[in-house]
Every structure is written in structure tokens, then in C-alpha cells.
Backbone as CSV, one residue per row, in Angstrom:
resi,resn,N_x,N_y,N_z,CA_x,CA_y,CA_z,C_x,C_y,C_z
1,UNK,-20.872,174.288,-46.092,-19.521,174.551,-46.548,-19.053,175.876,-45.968
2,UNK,-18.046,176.005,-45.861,-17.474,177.129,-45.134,-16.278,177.496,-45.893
3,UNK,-15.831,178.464,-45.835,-14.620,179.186,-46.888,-13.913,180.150,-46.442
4,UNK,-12.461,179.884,-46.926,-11.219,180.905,-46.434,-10.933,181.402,-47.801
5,UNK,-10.944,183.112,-47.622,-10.327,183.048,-48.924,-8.535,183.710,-48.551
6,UNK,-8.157,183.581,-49.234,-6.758,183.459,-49.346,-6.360,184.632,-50.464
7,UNK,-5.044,185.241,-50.253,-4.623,186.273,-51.018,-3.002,185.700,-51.555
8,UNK,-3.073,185.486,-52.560,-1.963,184.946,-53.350,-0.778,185.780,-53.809
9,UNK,0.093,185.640,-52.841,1.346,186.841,-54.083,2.854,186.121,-54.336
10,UNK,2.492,185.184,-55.296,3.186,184.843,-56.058,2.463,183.794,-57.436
11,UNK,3.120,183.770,-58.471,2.852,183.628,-59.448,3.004,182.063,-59.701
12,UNK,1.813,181.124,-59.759,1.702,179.963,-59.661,2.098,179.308,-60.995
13,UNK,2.252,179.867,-61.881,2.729,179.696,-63.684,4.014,179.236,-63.851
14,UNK,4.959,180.295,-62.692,6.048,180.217,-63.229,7.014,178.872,-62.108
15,UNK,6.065,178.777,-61.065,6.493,177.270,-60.391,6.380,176.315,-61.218
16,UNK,4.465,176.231,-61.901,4.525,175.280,-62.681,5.487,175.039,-64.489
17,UNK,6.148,176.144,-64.552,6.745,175.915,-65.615,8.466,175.212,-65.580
18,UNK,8.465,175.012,-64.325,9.639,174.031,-63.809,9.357,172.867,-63.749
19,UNK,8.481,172.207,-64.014,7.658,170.720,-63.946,7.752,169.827,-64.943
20,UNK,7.249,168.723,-65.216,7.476,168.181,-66.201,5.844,167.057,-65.825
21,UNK,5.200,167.351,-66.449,4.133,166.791,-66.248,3.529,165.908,-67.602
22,UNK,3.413,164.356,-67.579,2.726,163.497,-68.972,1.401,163.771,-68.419
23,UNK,0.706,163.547,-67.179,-0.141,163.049,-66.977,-1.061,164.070,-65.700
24,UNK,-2.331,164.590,-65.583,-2.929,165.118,-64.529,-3.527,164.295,-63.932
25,UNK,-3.304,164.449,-62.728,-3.753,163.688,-61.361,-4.230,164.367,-59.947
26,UNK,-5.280,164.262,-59.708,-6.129,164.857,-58.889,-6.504,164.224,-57.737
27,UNK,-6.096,164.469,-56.335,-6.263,163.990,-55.317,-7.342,164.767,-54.218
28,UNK,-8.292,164.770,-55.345,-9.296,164.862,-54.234,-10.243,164.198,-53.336
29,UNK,-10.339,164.968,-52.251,-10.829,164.037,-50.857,-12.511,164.705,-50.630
30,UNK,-13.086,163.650,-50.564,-14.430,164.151,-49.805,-14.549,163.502,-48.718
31,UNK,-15.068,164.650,-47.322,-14.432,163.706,-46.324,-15.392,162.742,-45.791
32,UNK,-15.051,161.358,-44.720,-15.783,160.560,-44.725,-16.360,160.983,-43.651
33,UNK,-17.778,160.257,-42.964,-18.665,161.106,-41.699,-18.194,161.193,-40.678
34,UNK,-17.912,162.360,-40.118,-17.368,162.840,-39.086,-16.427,163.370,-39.137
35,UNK,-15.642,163.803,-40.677,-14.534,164.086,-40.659,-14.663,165.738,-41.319
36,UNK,-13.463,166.480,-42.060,-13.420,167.795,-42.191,-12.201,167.561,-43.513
37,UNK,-12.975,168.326,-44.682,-11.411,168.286,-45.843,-11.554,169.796,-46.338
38,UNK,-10.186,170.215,-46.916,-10.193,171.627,-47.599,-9.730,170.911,-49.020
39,UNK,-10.262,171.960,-49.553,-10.389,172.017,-51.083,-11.662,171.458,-51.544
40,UNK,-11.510,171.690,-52.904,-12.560,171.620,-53.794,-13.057,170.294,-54.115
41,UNK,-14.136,169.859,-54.747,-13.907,168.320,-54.307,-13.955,167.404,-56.037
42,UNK,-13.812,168.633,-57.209,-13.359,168.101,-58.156,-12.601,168.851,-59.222
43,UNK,-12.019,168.040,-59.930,-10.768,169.388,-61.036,-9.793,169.548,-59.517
44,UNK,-9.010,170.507,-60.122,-7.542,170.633,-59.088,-8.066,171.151,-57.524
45,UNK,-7.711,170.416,-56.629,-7.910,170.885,-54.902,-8.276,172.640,-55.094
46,UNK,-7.152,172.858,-54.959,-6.848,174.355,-54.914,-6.115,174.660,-56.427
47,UNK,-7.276,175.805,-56.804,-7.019,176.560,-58.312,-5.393,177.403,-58.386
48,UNK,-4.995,177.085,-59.769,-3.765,177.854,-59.899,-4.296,179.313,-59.666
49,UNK,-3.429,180.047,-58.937,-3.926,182.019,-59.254,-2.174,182.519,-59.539
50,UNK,-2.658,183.748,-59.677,-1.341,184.540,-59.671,-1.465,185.568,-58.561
51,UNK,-0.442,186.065,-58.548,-0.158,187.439,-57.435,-1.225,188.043,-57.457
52,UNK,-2.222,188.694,-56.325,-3.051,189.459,-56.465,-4.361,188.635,-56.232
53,UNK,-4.678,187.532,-56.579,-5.869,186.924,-56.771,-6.204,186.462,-55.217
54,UNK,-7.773,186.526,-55.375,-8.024,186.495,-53.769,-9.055,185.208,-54.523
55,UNK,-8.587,183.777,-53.973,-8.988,182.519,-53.759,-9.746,182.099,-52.735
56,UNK,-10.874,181.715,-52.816,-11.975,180.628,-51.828,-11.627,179.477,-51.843
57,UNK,-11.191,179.260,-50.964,-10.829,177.785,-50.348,-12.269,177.331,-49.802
58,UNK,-12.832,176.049,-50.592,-13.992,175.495,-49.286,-13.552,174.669,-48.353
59,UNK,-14.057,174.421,-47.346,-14.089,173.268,-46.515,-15.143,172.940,-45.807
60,UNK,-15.068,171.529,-46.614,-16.370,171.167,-46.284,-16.402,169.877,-44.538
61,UNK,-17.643,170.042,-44.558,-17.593,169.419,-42.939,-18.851,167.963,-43.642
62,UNK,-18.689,166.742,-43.313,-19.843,165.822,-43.622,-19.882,164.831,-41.557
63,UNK,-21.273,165.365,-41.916,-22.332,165.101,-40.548,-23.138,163.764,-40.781
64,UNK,-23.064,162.802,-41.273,-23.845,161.972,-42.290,-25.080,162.241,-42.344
65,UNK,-26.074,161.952,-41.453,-27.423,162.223,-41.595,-27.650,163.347,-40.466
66,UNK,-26.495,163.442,-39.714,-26.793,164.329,-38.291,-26.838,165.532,-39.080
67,UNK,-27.376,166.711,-38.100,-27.353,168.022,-37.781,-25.860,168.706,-37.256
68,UNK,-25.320,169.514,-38.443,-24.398,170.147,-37.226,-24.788,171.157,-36.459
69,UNK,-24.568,170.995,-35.077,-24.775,172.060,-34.164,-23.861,172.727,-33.549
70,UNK,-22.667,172.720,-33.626,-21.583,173.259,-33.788,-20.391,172.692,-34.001
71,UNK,-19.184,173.328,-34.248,-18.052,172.953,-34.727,-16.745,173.963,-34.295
72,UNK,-15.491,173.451,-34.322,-14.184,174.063,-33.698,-13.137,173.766,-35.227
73,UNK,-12.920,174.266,-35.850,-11.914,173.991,-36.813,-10.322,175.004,-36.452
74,UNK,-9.657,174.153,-36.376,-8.303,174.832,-36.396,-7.550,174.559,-37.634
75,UNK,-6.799,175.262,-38.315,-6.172,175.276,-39.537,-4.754,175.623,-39.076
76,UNK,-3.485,175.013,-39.160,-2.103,175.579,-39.265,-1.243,175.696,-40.672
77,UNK,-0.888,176.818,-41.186,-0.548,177.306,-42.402,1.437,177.365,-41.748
78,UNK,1.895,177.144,-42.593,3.480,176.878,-42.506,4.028,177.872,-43.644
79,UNK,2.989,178.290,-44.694,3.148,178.441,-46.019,3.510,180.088,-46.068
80,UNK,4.580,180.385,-46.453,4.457,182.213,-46.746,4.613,182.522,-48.036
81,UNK,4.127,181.403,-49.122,3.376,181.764,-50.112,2.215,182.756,-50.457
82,UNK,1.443,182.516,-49.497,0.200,183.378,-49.267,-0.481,183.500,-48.434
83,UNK,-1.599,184.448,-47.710,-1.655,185.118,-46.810,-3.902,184.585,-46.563
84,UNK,-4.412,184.582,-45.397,-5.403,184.325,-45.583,-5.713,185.640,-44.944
85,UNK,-6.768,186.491,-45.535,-7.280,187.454,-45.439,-8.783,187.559,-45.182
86,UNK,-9.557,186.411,-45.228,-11.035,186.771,-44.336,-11.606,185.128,-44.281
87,UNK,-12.710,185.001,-43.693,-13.131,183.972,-43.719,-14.983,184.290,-43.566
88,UNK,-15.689,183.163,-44.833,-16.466,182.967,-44.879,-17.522,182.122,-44.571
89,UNK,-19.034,182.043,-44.223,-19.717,180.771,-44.775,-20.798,180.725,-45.603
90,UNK,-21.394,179.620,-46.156,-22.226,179.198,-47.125,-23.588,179.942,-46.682
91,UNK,-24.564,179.798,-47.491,-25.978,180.430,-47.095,-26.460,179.505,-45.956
92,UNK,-25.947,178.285,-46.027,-26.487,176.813,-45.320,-26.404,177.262,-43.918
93,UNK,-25.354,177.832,-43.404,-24.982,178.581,-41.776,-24.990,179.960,-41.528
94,UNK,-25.405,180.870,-43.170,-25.271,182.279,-42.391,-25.905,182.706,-41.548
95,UNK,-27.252,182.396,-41.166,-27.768,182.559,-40.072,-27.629,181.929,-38.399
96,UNK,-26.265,181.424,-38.024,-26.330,180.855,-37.076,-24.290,181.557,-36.483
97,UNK,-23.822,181.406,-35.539,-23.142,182.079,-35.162,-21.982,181.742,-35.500
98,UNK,-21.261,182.193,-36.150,-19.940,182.134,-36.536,-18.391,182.716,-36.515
99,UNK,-17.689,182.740,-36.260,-16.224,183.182,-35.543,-15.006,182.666,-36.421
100,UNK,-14.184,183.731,-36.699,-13.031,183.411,-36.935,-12.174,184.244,-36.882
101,UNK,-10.751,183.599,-36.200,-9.691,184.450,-36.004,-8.781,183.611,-36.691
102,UNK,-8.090,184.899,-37.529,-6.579,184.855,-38.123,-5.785,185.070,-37.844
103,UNK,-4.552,184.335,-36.978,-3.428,184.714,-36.084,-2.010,184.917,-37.584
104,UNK,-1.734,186.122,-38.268,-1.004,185.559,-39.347,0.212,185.517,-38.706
105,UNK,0.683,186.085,-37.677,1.830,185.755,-37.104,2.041,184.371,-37.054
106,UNK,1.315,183.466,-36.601,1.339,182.091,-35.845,1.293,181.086,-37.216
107,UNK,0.204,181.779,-37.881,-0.449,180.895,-39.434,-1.383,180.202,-38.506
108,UNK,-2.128,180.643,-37.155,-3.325,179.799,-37.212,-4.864,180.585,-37.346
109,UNK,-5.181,179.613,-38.091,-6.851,179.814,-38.216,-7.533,179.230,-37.372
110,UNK,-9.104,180.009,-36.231,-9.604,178.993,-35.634,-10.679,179.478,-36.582
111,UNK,-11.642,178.543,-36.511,-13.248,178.722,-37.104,-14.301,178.140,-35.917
112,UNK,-15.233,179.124,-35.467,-15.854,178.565,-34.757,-17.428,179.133,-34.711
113,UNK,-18.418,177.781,-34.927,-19.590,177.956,-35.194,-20.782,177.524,-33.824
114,UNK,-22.049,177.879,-34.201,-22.846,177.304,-33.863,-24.082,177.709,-33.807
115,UNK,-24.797,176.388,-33.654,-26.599,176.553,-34.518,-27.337,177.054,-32.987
């Protein structure tokens, strides 16, 4: 698993208090082999925060039975809700080489690994 965390400055309460919600519904994805999903993979994708809160986004990568030996992730953010401020990974890859650049001008993230 690998992780962006994200810096939140605005107040996710007061969006959701414009809503009108009977029912919670959760669209989470685990991805299928060979593929790549962000967010969490149960309870809400991505956690409500408020201004200030610095959020871990995972994203997870599924290899089915393979080995990953490396990987290229690009991320495009549209959003000026909030700001991504570092990027992490799991104990599973800290020992193997890892890269990431945050273009916040652009909103792109690359992530780039390998064993």
C-alpha cells in the first residue's frame, strides 16, 4: 500500500450540512488484478476532516499472486479543495526505491517505485 497524505483547508461539516441524506452508501473499490484504486477499502473512501487535518489517502496496487517489481502511478487532482503535501509507503516497500513528485501547480502526482 502506498499513501498520499493530503492537507485539508476547508471544513467538510459544513458542505455536509447542505445535504439531505436517509441512507449511507459506500462505494468502495478494491481493485481487480492488475489494476490500482485510492481510498480506503471500507467505511467512507476518503474520511471527513476539517481545515488543518493532514489525511492518508491509501492506494492500494493488487498483483494477484505476482511480485511487484515496479510501478509508475500518475494521479491528476482538479480539486483546490486541498493540497497534497508528501507522499508515503507501507513497511511492505520501504526498503526498495521509491519517488515522488508533486507538481501543485499542474495537480500532478507521479509515484514511482522499484524492487
Amino acid at each position: 500500500t502506498l499513501g498520499i497524505t493530503v492537507q485539508c483547508p476547508f471544513n467538510s461539516s459544513s458542505i455536509l450540512a447542505d445535504t439531505d441524506a436517509s441512507e449511507m452508501v459506500y462505494a468502495n473499490l478494491k481493485p481487480e488484478i492488475g489494476d490500482v484504486d485510492i481510498g480506503l477499502t471500507s467505511g467512507v473512501p476518503l474520511r471527513p476532516s476539517v481545515f488543518g487535518d493532514a489525511v492518508v489517502i491509501p492506494i492500494s496496487v493488487n498483483t494477484g499472486e505476482a511480485s511487484l517489481e515496479s510501478f509508475v502511478i500518475e494521479i491528476e487532482t482538479t480539486a483546490t479543495d486541498f493540497t497534497v503535501t508528501d507522499c508515503t509507503v507501507s513497511n511492505e516497500w520501504s526498503k526498495e526505491i521509491f519517488i515522488c513528485n508533486i507538481d501543485t501547480a499542474s495537480g500532478k502526482i507521479s509515484l514511482v517505485g522499484s524492487a
